[in-house]
FILUM-235433 format. One line per 5 residues: number of its first residue (from 1); for each residue x, y, z of N, C-alpha, C. Coordinates in steps of 0.1 Angstrom, whole numbers, m for minus. Example, Ala and Ser with C-alpha at 12.3 -4.5 7.8 and 13.67 -1.06 7.14 Angstrom:
<pts>
1 = 132:m57:78:123:m45:78:132:m33:78 | 128:m22:71:137:m11:71:129:0:79;
</pts>
This chain:
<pts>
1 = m762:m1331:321:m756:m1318:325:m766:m1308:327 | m763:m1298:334:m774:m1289:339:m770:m1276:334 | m771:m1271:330:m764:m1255:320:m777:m1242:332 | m766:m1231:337:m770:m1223:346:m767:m1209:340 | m778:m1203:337:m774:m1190:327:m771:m1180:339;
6 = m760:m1173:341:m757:m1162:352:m758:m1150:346 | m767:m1142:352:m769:m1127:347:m760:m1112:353 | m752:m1107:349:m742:m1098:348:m745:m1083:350 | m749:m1079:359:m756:m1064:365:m745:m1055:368 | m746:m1046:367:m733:m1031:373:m718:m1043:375;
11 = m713:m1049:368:m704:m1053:373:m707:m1064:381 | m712:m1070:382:m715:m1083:397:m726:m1093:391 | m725:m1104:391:m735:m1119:388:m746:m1116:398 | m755:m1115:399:m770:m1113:405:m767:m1127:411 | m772:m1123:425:m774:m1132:439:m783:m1138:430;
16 = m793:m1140:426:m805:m1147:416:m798:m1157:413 | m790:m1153:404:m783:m1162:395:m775:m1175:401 | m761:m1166:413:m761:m1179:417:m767:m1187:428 | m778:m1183:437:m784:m1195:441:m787:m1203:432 | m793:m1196:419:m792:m1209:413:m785:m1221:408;
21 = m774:m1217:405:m760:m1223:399:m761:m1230:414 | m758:m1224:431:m759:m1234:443:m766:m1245:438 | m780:m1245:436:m792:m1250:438:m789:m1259:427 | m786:m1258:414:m779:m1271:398:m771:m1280:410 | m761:m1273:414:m750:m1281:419:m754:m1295:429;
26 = m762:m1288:439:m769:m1298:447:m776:m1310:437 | m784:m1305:431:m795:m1316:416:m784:m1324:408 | m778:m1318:406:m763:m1324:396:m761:m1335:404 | m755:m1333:413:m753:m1345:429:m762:m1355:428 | m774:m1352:426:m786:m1363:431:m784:m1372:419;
31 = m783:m1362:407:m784:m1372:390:m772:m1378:386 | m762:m1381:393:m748:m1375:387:m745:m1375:372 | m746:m1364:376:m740:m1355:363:m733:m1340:369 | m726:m1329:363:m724:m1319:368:m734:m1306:363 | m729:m1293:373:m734:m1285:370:m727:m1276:368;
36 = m729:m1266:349:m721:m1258:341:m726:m1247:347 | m722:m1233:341:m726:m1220:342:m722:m1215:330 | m730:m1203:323:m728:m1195:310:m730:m1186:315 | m716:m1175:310:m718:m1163:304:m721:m1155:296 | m729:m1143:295:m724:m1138:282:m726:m1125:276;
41 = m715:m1121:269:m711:m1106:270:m697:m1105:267 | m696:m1090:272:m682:m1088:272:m671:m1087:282 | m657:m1091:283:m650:m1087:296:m656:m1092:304 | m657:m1108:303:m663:m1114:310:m652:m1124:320 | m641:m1124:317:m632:m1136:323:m629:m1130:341;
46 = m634:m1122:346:m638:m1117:355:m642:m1123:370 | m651:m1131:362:m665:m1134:367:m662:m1150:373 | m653:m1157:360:m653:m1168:365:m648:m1175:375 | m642:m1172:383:m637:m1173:394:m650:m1176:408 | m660:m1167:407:m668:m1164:414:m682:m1178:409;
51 = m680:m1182:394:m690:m1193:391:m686:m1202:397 | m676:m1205:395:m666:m1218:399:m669:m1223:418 | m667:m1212:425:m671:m1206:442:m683:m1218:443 | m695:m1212:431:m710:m1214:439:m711:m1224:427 | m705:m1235:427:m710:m1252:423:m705:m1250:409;
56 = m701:m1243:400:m700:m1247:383:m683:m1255:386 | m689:m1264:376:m673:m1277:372:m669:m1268:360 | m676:m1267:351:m669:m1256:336:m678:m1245:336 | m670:m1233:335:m677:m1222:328:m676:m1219:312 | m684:m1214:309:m689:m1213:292:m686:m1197:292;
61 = m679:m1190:290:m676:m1173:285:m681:m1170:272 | m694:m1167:267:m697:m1164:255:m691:m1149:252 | m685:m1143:244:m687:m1131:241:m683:m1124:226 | m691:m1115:229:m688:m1104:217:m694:m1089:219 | m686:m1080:212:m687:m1066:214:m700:m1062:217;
66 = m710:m1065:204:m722:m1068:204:m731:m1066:216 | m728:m1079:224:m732:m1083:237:m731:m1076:248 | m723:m1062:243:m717:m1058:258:m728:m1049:267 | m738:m1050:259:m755:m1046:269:m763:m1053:261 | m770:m1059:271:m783:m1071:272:m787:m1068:260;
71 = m789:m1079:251:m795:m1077:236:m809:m1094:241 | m819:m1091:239:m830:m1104:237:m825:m1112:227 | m826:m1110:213:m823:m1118:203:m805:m1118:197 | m798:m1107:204:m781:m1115:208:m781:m1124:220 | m783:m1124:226:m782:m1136:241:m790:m1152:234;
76 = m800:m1145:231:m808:m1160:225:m800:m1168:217 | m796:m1160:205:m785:m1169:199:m771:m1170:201 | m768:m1167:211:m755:m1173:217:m757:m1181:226 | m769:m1181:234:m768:m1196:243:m774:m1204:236 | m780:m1204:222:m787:m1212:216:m775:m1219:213;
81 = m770:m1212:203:m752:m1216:198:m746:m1233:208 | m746:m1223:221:m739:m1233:229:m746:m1245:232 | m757:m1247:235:m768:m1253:237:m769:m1267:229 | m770:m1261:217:m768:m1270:205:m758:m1276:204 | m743:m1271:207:m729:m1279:213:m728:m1288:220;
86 = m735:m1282:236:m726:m1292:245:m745:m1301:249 | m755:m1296:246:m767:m1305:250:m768:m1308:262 | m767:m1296:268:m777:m1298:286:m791:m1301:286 | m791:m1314:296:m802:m1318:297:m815:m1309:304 | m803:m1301:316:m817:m1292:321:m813:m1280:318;
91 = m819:m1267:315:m808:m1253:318:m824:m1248:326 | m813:m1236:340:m816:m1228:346:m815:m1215:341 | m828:m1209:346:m825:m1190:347:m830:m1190:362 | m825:m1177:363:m830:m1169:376:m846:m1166:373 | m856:m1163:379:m868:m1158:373:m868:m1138:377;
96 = m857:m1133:370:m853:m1122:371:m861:m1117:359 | m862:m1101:358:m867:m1093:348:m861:m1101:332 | m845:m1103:333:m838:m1107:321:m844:m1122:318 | m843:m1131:331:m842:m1144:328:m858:m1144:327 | m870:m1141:329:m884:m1139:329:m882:m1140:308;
101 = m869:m1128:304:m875:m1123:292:m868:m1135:281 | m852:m1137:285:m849:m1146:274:m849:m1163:279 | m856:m1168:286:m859:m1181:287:m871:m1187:283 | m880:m1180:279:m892:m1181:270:m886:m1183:253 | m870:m1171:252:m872:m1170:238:m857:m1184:233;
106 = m856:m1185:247:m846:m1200:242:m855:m1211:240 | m867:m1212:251:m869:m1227:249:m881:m1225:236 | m884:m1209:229:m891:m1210:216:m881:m1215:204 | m870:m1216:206:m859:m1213:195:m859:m1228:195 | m857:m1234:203:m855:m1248:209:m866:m1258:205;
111 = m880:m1252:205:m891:m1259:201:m893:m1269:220 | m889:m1266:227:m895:m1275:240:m900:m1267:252 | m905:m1273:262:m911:m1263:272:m906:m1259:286 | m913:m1246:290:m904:m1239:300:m914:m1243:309 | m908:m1244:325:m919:m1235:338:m911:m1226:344;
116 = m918:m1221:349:m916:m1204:350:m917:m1201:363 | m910:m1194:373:m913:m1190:387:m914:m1201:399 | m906:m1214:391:m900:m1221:399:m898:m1219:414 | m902:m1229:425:m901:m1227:439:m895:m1237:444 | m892:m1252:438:m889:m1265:443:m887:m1272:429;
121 = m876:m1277:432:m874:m1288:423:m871:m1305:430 | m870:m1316:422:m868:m1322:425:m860:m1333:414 | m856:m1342:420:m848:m1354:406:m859:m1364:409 | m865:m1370:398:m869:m1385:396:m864:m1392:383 | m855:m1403:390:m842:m1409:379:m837:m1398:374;
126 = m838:m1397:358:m827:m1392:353:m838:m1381:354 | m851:m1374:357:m864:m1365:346:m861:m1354:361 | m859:m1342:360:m864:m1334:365:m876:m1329:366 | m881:m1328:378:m896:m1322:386:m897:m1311:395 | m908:m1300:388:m905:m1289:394:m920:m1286:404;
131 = m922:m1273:413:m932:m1273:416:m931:m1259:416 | m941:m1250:412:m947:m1238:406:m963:m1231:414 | m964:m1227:421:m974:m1215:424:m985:m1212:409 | m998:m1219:413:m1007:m1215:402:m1017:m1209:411 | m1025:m1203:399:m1040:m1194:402:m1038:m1186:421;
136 = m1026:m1181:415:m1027:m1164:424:m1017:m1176:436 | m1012:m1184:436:m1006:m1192:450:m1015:m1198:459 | m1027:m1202:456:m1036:m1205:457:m1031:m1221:460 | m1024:m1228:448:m1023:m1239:446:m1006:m1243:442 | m1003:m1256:442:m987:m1254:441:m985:m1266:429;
141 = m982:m1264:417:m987:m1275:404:m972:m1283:406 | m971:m1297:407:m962:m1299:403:m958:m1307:389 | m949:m1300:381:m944:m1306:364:m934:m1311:364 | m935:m1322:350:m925:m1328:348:m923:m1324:331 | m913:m1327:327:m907:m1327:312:m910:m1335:302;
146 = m916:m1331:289:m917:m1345:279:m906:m1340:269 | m900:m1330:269:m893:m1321:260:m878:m1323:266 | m863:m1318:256:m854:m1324:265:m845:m1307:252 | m840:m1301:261:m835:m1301:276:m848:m1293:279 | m853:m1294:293:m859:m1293:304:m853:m1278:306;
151 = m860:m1270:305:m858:m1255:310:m869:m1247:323 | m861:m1240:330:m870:m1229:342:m864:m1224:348 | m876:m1212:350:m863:m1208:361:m869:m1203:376 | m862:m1196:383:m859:m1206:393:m861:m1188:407 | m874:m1192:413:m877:m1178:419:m863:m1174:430;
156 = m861:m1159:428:m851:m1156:436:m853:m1160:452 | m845:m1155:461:m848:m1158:475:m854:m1173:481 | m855:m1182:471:m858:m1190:473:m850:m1206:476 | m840:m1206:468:m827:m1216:466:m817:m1211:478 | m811:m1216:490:m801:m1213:495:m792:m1212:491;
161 = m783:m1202:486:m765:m1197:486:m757:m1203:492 | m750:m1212:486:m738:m1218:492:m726:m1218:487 | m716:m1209:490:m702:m1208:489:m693:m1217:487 | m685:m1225:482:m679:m1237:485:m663:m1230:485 | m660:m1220:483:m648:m1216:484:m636:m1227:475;
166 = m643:m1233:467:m633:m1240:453:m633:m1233:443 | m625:m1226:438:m620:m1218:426:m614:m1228:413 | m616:m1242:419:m606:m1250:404:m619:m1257:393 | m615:m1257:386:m626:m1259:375:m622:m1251:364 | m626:m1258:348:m625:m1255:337:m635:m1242:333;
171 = m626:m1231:326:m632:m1220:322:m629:m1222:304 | m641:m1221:300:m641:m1223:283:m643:m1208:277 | m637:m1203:269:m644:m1194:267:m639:m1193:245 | m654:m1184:244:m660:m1193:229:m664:m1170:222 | m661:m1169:212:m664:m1160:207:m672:m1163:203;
176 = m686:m1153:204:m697:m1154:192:m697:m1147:183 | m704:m1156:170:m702:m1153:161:m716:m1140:154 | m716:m1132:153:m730:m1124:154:m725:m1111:144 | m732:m1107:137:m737:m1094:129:m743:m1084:135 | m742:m1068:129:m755:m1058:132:m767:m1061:128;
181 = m767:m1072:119:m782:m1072:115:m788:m1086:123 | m780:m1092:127:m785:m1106:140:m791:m1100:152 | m784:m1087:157:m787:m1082:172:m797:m1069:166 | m811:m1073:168:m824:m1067:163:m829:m1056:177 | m824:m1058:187:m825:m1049:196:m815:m1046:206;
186 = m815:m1035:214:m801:m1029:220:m810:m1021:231 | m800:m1019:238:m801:m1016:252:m796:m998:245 | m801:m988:249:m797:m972:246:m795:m969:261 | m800:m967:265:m803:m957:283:m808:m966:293 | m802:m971:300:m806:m974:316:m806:m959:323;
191 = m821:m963:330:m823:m954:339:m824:m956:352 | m824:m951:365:m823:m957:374:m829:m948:387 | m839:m953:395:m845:m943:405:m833:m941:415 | m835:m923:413:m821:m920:426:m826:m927:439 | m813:m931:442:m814:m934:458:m820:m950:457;
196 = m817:m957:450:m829:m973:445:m815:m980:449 | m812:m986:458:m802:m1000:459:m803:m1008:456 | m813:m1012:458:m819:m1031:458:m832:m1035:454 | m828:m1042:444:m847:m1047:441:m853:m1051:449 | m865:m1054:451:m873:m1058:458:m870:m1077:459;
201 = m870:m1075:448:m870:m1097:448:m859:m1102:452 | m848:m1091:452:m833:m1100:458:m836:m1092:473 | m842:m1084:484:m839:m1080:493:m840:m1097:503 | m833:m1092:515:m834:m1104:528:m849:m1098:535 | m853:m1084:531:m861:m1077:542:m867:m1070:530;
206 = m885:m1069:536:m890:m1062:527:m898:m1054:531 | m901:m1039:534:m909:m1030:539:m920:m1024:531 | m929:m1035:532:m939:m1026:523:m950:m1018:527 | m955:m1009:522:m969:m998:527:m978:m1001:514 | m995:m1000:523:m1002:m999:512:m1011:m986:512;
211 = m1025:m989:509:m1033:m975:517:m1035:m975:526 | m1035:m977:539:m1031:m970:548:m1021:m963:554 | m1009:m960:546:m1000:m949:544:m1000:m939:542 | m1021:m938:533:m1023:m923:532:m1019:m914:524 | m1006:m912:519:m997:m904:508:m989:m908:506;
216 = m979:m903:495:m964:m907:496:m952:m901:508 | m955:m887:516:m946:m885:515:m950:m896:535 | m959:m902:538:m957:m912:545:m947:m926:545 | m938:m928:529:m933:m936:526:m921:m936:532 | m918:m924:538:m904:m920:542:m900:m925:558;
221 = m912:m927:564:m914:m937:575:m909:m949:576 | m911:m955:559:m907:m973:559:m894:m968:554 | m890:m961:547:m875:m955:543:m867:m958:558 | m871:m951:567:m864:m950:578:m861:m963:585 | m873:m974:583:m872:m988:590:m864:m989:582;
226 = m860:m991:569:m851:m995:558:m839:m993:561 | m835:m982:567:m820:m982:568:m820:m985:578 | m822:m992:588:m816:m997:601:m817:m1010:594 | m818:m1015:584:m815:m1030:581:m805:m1035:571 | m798:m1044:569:m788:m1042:556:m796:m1049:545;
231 = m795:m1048:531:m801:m1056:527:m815:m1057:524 | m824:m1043:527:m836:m1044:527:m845:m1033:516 | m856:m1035:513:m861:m1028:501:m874:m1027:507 | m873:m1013:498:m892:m1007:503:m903:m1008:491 | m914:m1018:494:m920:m1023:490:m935:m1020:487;
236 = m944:m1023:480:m962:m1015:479:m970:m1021:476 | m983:m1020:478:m990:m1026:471:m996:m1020:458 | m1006:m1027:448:m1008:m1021:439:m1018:m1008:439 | m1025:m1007:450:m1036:m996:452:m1021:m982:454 | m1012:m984:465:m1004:m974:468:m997:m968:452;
241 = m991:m977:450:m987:m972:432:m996:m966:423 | m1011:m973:421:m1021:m967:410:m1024:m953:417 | m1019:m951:431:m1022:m933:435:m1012:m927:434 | m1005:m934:425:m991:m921:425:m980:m924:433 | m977:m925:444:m974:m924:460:m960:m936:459;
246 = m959:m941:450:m945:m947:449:m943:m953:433 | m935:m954:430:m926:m961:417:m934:m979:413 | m943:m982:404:m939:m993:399:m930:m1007:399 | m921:m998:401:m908:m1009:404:m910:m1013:415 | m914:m1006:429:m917:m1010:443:m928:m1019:444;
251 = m938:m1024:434:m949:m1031:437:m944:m1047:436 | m958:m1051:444:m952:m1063:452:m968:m1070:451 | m972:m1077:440:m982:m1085:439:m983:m1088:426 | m994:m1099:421:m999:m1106:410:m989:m1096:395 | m995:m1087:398:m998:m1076:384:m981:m1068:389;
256 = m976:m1072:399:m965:m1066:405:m949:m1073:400 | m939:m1074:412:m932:m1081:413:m932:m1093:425 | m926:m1108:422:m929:m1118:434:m917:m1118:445 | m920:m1116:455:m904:m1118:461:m910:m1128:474 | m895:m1133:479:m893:m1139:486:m890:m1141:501;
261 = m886:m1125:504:m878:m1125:513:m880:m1135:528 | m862:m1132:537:m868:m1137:550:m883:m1130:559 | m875:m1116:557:m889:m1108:563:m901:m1103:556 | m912:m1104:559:m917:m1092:551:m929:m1082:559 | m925:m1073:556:m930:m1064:569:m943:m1053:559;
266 = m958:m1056:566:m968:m1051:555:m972:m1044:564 | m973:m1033:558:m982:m1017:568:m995:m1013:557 | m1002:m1017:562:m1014:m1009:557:m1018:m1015:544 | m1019:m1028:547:m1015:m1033:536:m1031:m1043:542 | m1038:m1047:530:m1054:m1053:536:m1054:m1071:534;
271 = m1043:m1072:522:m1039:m1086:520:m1051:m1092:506 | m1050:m1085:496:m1056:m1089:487:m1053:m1103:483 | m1060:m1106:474:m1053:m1126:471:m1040:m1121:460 | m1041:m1107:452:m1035:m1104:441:m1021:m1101:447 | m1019:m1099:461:m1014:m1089:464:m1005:m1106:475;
276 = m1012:m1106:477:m1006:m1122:483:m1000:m1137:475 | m1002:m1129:465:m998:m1142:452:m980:m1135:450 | m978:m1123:456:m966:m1119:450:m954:m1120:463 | m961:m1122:478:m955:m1122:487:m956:m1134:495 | m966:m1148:486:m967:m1155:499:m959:m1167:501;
281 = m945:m1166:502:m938:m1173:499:m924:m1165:508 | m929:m1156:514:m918:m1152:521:m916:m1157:535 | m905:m1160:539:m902:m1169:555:m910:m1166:562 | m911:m1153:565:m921:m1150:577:m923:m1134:577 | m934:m1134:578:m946:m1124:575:m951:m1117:590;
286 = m948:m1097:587:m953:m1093:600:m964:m1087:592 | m978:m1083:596:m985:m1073:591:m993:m1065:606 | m993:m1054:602:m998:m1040:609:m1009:m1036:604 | m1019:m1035:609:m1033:m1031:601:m1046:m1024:613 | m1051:m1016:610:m1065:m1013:616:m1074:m1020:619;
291 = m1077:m1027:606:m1087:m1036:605:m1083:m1050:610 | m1090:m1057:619:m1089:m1067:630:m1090:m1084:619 | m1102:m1078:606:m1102:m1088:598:m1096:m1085:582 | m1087:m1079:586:m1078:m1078:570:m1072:m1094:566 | m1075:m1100:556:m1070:m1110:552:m1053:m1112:554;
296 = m1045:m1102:554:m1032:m1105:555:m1030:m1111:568 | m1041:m1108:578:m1034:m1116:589:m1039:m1133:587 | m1043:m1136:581:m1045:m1154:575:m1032:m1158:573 | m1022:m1150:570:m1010:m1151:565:m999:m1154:574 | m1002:m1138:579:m989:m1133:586:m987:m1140:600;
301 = m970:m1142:602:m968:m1150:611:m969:m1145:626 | m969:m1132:624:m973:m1121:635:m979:m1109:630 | m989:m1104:640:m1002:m1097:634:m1000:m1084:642 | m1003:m1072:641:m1006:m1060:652:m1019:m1052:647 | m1027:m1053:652:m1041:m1049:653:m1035:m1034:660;
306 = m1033:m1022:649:m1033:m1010:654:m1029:m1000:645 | m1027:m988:647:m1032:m978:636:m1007:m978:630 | m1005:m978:621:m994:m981:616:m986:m970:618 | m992:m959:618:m984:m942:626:m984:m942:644 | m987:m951:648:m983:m953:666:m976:m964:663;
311 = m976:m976:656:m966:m987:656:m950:m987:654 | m953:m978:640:m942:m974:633:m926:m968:642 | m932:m956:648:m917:m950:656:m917:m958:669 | m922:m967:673:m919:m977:687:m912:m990:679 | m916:m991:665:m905:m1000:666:m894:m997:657;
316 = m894:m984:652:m885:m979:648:m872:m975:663 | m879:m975:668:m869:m967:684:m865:m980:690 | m871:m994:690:m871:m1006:699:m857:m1011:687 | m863:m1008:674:m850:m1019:666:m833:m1014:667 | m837:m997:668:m822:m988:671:m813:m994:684;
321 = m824:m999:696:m818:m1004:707:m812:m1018:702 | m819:m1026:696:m816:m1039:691:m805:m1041:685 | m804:m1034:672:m794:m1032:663:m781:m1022:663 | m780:m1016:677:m771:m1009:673:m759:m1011:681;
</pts>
């Protein structure tokens, strides 16, 4: 069996999560065996309907009051709990901020091993095989399991989404059993940058500026490409962020966030290796640059050799005709 942990945001299962649950379902097929989904939290019977859609045969509803904002060591031992019950051979995370944090502290609890930032999986016989981006994406390692269950997870934008529009399937749902003194940390305050839609790692489209942007209030330029797209997030490199000039959360490299998208659109951006380990994996790559020998164009699948403030409003004006 393949156990698919789905992560629960403002109300809605993170696109993350279920390509992955898609992506079990397909593997499930190859090994036969099926592919489950867990919840967990509160006021969750919601949801299942929607696991069921993208490939799960049973859903697992863990909850308790406790749970009803992200706890590390409440989530650990309630999928530990389950874990220990029903004995999935493989479990999935998304490689999301959450699943990044508690799939390290399952497969410690577990005593077996994880890979992390998953890009390809595969079945041989019964052993799952994964393949993983080492030393900056440089190289592509592929692992296998000596440990059982077999845990990873599984980079977003990368597994295709598939709908199956079947809603029938077994929904289990299991109270956990947990104390104040079990749940050792809690969630107080989410914060959130005004005007922030979309992460970076789940966008289809990704606008990023680096130094040659110049300042921040140049950022308002890729803002503008941004809303003529659905679905799209504005993105940085690490030099634009260490000057202030955009949010952290917007970075997009090594020391950054990794994303995947179909597009990814780099302005002024030089193409570090640090800075390419976090984007090079997206479908297809435009970059805009001054410099004729910036490494991003090794990359990019289309190049423009020109200053990014003459590019910018012609194709800001060409996409309005396109798109509208």
């Amino acid at each position: 069996m393949i156990l698919v942990f789905l992560e629960v945001r403002e109300e809605k299962i993170k696109k993350s999560s279920l390509e992955a649950l898609s992506h079990a379902k397909r593997r499930a097929g190859e090994m036969s065996t099926e592919a489950n989904a867990v919840l967990v939290g509160k006021d969750l019977n919601n949801f299942a309907s929607e696991a069921l859609r993208y490939g799960a045969a049973k859903v697992y509803i863990l909850e308790n009051p406790l749970l009803a904002q992200y706890s590390p060591s409440g989530f650990t031992l309630a999928l530990i709990s389950l874990i220990k019950e029903i004995g999935p051979e493989i479990i999935f995370f998304s490689a999301t901020s959450m699943g990044k944090d508690l799939a390290p502290r399952v497969a410690a609890k577990l005593g077996v091993g994880l890979a992390s930032d998953c890009i390809s999986t595969a079945s041989k016989g019964e052993k799952l095989e994964v393949g993983r981006p080492i030393f900056a994406g440089k190289a592509l390692a592929t692992l296998t399991f000596k440990s059982s269950p077999a845990i990873a997870t599984l980079r977003p934008n990368v597994f295709p989404l598939i709908d199956s529009g079947e809603t029938q399937g077994e929904v289990v749902k299991k109270t956990v059993n947990l104390s104040e003194e079990d749940v050792k940390d809690k969630v107080i305050e989410i914060l959130k940058e005004e005007g922030t839609e979309l992460d970076v790692t789940e966008a289809d489209i990704v606008i990023s500026g680096g130094r040659g942007m110049k300042g921040p209030e140049n950022f308002g330029l890729l803002q503008e490409l941004s809303s003529l797209f659905p679905h799209s997030a504005i993105g940085a490199s690490r030099a634009a962020v260490d000057a202030g000039w955009i949010d952290h959360q917007h970075q997009v490299g090594q020391t950054g966030k990794t994303v995947s998208p179909n597009v990814y659109l780099a302005f002024g951006i030089s193409g570090a290796t640090q800075h390419l380990a976090g984007m090079g994996t997206s479908k297809f790559i435009v970059a805009v640059n001054k410099d004729s020998e910036a490494p991003i164009f090794k990359s990019a699948d289309f190049g423009i050799v020109g200053d990014l403030f003459e590019v910018i409003p012609v194709l800001r004006e060409e996409l309005k005709k396109v798109l509208s």
